[in-house]
Backbone as a chain_set.jsonl record, in Angstrom:
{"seq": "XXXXXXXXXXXXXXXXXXXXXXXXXXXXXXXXXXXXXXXXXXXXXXXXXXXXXXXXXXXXXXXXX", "coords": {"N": [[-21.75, -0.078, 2.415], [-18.197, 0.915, 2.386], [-15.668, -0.614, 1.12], [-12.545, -2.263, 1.609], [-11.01, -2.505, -1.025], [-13.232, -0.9, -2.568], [-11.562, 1.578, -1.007], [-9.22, 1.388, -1.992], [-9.373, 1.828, -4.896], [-10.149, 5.031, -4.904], [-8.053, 6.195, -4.07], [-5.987, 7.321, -5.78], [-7.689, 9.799, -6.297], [-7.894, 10.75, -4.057], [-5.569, 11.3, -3.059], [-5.21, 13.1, -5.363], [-6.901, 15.335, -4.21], [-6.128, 15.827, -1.373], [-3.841, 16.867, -1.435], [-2.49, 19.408, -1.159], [-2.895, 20.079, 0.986], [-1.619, 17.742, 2.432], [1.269, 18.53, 1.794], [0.952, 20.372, 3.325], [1.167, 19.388, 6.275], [3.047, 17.732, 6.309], [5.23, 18.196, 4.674], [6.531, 18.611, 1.361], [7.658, 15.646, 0.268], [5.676, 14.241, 1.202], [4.206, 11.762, 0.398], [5.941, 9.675, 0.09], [6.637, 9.419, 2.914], [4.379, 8.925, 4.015], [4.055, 6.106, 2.4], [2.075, 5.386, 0.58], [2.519, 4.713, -2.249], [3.746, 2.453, -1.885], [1.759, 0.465, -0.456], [0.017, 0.384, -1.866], [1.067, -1.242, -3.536], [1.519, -3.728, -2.572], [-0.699, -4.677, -1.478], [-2.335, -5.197, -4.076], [-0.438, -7.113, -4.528], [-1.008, -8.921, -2.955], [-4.034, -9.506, -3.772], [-3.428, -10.436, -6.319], [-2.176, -13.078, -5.506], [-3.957, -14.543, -4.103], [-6.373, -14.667, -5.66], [-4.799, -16.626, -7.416], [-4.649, -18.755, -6.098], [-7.527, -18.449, -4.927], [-8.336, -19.656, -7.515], [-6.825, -22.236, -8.198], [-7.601, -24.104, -5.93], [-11.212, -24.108, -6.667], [-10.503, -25.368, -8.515], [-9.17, -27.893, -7.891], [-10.907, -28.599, -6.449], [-13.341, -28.824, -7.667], [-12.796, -29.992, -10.207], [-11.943, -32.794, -9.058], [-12.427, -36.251, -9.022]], "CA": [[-20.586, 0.007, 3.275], [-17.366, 1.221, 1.585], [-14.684, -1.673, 1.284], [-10.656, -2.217, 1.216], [-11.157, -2.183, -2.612], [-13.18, 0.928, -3.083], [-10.448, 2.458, -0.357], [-7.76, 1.768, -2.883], [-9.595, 2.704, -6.138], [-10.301, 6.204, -4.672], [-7.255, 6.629, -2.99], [-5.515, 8.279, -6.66], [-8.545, 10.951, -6.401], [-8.059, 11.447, -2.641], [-4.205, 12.224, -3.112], [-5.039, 14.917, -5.704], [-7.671, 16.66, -3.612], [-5.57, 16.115, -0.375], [-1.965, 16.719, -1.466], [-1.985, 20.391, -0.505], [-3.046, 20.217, 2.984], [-0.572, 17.053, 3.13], [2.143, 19.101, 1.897], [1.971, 21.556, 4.681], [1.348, 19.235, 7.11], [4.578, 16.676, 5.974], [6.588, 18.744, 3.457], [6.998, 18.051, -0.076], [7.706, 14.477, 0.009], [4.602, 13.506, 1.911], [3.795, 10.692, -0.469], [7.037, 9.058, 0.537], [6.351, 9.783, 4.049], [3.0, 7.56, 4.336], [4.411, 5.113, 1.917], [1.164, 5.455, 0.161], [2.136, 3.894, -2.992], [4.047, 0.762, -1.476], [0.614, 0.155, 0.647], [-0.789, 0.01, -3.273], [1.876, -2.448, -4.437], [1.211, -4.903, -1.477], [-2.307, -5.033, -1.328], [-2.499, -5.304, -5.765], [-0.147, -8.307, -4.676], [-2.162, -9.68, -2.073], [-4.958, -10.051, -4.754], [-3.157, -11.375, -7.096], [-2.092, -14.291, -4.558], [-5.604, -14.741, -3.509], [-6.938, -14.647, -7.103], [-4.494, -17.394, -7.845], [-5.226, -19.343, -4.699], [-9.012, -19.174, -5.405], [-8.408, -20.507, -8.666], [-6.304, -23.428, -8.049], [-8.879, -24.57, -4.677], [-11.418, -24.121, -6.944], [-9.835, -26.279, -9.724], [-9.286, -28.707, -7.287], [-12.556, -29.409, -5.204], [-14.916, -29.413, -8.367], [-12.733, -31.08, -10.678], [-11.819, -33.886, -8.428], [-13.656, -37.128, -8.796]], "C": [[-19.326, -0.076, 2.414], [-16.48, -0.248, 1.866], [-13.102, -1.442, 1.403], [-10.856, -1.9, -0.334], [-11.616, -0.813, -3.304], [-12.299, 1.939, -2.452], [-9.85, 2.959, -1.571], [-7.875, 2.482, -4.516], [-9.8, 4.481, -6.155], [-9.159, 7.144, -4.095], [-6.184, 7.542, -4.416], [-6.101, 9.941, -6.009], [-8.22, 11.525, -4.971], [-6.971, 12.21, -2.69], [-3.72, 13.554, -3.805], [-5.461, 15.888, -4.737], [-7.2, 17.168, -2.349], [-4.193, 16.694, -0.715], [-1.676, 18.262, -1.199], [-1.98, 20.495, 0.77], [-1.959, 19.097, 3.372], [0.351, 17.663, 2.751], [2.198, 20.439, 2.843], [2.015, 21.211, 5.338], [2.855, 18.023, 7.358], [5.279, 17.213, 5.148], [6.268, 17.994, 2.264], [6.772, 16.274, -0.354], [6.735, 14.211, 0.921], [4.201, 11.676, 1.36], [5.231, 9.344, -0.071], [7.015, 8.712, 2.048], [5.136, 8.947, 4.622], [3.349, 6.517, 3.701], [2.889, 4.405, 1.501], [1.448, 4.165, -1.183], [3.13, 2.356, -2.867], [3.022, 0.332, -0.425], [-0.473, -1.014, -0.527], [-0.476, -1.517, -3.452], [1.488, -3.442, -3.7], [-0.198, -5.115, -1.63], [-2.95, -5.27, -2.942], [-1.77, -6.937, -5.461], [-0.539, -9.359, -3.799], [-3.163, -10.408, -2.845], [-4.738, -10.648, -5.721], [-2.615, -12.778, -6.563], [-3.5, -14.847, -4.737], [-6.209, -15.062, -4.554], [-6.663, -16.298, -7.309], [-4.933, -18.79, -7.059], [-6.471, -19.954, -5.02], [-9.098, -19.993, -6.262], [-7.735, -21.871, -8.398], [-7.112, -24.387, -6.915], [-9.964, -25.038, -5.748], [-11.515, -25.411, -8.012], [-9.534, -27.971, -9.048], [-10.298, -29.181, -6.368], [-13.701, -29.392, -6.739], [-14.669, -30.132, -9.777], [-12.387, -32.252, -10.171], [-13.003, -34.778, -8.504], [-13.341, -38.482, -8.373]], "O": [[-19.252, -1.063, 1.681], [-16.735, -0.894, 2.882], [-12.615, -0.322, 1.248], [-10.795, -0.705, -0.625], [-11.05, -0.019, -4.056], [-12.132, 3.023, -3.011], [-9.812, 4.074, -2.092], [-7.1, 3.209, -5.138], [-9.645, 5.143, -7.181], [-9.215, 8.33, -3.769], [-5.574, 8.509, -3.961], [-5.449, 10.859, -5.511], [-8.296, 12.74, -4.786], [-6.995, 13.425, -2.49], [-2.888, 14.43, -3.568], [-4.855, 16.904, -4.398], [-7.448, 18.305, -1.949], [-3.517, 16.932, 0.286], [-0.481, 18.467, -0.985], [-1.114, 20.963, 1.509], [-1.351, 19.264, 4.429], [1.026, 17.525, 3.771], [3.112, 21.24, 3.035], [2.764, 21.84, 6.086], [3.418, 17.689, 8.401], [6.215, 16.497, 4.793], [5.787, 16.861, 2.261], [5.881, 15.786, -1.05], [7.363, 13.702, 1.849], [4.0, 10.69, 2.068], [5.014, 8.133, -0.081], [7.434, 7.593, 2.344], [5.171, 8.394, 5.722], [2.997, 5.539, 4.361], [2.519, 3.294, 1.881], [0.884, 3.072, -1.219], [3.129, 1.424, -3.672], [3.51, -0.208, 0.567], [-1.113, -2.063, -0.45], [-1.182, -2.523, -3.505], [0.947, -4.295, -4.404], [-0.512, -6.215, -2.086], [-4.15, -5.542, -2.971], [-2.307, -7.916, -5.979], [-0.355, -10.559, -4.007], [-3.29, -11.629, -2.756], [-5.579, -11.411, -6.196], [-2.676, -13.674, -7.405], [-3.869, -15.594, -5.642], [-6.812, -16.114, -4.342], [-7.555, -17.144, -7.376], [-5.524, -19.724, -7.602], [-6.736, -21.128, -5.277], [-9.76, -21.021, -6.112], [-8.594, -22.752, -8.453], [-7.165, -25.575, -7.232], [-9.922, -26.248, -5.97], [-12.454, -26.188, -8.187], [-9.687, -29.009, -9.693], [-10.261, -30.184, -5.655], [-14.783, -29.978, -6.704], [-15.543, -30.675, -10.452], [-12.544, -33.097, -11.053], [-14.164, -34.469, -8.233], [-14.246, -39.288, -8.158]]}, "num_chains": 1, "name": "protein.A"}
């Protein structure tokens, strides 16, 4: 079952193979228009939250004594 993660790693390859059919159906700036790569930036900084998050939880429930 595909994930959010493999979404976003595939989602370069999708924009080559789609980007003609989205430029006729949105014009030129399509890519601007879905706000494709501020979808990237948010969800890259989501994980890096979360990352940090885990780690510090982590750091705190199994070194605590």
């Amino acid at each position: 079952m595909p994930s959010t993660v493999d979404f976003f790693k595939e989602l370069p390859q999708f924009v080559v193979k789609a980007g003609s059919i989205l430029s006729n159906i949105y014009g030129v700036d399509w890519g601007n228009k879905l706000e494709v790569p501020g979808l990237q930036a948010i969800y890259f900084a989501t994980l890096t939250v979360r990352a940090k998050y885990v780690w510090t939880a982590s750091c705190f429930c199994f070194l605590r004594k």
